[in-house]
N, C-alpha and C positions, 0 to 999 in steps of 0.2 A: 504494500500500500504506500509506505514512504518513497518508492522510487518511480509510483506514477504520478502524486503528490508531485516531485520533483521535477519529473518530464512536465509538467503539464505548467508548472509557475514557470519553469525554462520555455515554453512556448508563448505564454501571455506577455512575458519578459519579451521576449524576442519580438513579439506583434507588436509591443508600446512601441517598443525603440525603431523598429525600422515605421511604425506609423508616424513618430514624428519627424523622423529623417523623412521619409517618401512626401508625405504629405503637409510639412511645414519647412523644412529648413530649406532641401531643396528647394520647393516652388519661391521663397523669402528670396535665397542666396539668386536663383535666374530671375525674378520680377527688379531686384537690386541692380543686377548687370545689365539688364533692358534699360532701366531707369539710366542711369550711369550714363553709359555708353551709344542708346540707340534710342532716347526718348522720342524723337518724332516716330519712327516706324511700333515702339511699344507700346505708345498711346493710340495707333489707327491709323498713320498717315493722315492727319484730319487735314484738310483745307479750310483755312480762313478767311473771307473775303475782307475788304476794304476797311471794313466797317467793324473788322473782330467777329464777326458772328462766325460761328463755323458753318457751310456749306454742304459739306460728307465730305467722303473717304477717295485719297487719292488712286485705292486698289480695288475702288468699287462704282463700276458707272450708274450713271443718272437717265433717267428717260429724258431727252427734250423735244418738242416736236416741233416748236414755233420757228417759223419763218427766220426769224432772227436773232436762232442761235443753231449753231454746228449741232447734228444728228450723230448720235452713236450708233456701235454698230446694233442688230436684232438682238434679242435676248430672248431665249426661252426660259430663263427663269423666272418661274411662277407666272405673275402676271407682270412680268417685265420687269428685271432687277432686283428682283425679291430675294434680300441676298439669304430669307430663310428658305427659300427653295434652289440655292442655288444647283446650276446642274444642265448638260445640252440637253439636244431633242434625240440623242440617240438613233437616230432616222441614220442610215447607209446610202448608198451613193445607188442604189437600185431602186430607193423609196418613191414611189409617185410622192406622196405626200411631200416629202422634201422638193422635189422638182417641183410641185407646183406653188410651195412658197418661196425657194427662188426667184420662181418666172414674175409670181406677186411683188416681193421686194426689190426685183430687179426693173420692172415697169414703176412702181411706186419712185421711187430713185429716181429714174430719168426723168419723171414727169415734174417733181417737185424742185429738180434741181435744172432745168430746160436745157436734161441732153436733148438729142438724138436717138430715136428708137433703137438704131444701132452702135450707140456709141458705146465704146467699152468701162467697164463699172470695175471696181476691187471689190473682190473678194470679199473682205471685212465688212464694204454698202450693202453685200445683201444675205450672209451666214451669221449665225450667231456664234459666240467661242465656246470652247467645254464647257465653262462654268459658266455661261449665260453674265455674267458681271466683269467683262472686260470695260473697263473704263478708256481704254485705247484705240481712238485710230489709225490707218498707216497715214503718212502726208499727202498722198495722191488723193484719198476718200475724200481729207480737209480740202484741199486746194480744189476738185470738182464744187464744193458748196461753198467756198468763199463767195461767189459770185452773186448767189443765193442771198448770203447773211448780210453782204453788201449793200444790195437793192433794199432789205428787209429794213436795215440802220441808215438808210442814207449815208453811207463811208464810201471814199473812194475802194476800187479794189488794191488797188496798192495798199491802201493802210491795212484793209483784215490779211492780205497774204502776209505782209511783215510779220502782221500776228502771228497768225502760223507756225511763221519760222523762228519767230521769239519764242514759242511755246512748244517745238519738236526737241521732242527727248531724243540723244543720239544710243543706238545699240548698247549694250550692256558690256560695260569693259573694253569697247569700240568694236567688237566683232561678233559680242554675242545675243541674235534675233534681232530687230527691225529698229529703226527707228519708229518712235512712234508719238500721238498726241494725244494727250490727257483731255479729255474733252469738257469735262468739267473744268479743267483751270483754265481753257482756252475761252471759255462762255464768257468765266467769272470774270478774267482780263478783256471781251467785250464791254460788258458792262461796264468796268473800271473807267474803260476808255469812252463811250457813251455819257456818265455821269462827270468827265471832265467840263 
């Protein structure tokens, strides 16, 4: 009886102690080194506009539909950015369904931005990403709707392409994936630039 008495205060012993290591010191010690060292990315990436108000998240895109402001790409998440249902359409490159929201967003695009029924579109204008919450478009997507958010703000096009190019994030370490534009901070530096 004394030596399962033993085993067993030796197993409660052992659960306290790695429960407070597992579940206090450690998560303490990384929430510390986040703080430290990486506050913008361990608070959220938040974006703040002009004004201090916070905006969202620079890892999580926004719906915008109006005339005048830059379009992100589709989202299947939930009902559109819903970063609790984050996640694609899972649809395969054999899917009617897919093909015909393509053909939808790919007409949608040209009409609102006055291609050409045959003008060529990116990619990102009319897929959505794995997680449906890509906050990025490539520069080509931006520079087709300058034109668009120009007319929409009375801006020359010079000034919103500058934008643009103020606001294009260069590749990751200069080689790794795309450059790309944050579509939210590019809105929010509309506005900036509108409320001048």
């Amino acid at each position: 009886m004394k030596a399962l008495i033993s085993e067993l205060r030796s197993a409660v012993l052992g659960t306290l102690a790695l429960a407070v290591v597992c579940c206090g010191l450690y998560p303490l010690l990384v929430f510390g080194i986040g703080q430290a060292f990486f506050p913008r990315q361990a608070n959220g990436s938040l974006i703040v506009d002009a004004k201090g108000a916070v905006r969202g998240s620079g890892l999580i895109g926004q719906p915008s539909r109006a005339d005048k402001y830059f379009h992100p790409r589709p989202s299947c998440a939930g009902n559109g950015y819903d970063a609790a249902s984050s996640g694609g359409s899972n649809l395969g490159p054999t899917s009617q369904k897919l093909r015909d929201a393509i053909a939808r967003n790919l007409a949608d695009y040209r009409a609102q931005n006055g291609l050409a029924a045959n003008a060529t579109v990116p990619a990102d204008a009319v897929t959505a990403s794995g997680s449906g919450l890509d906050p990025h478009i490539n520069p080509k997507n931006a520079r087709l709707q300058a034109a668009r958010v120009a007319k929409a703000r009375n801006l020359s096009l010079d000034q919103v392409q500058q934008l643009v190019r103020r606001n294009t994030e260069p590749a990751a370490l200069g080689i790794l994936g795309d450059a790309g534009v944050n579509v939210l901070q590019l809105n929010l530096a509309l506005d900036e630039l509108a409320g001048r």
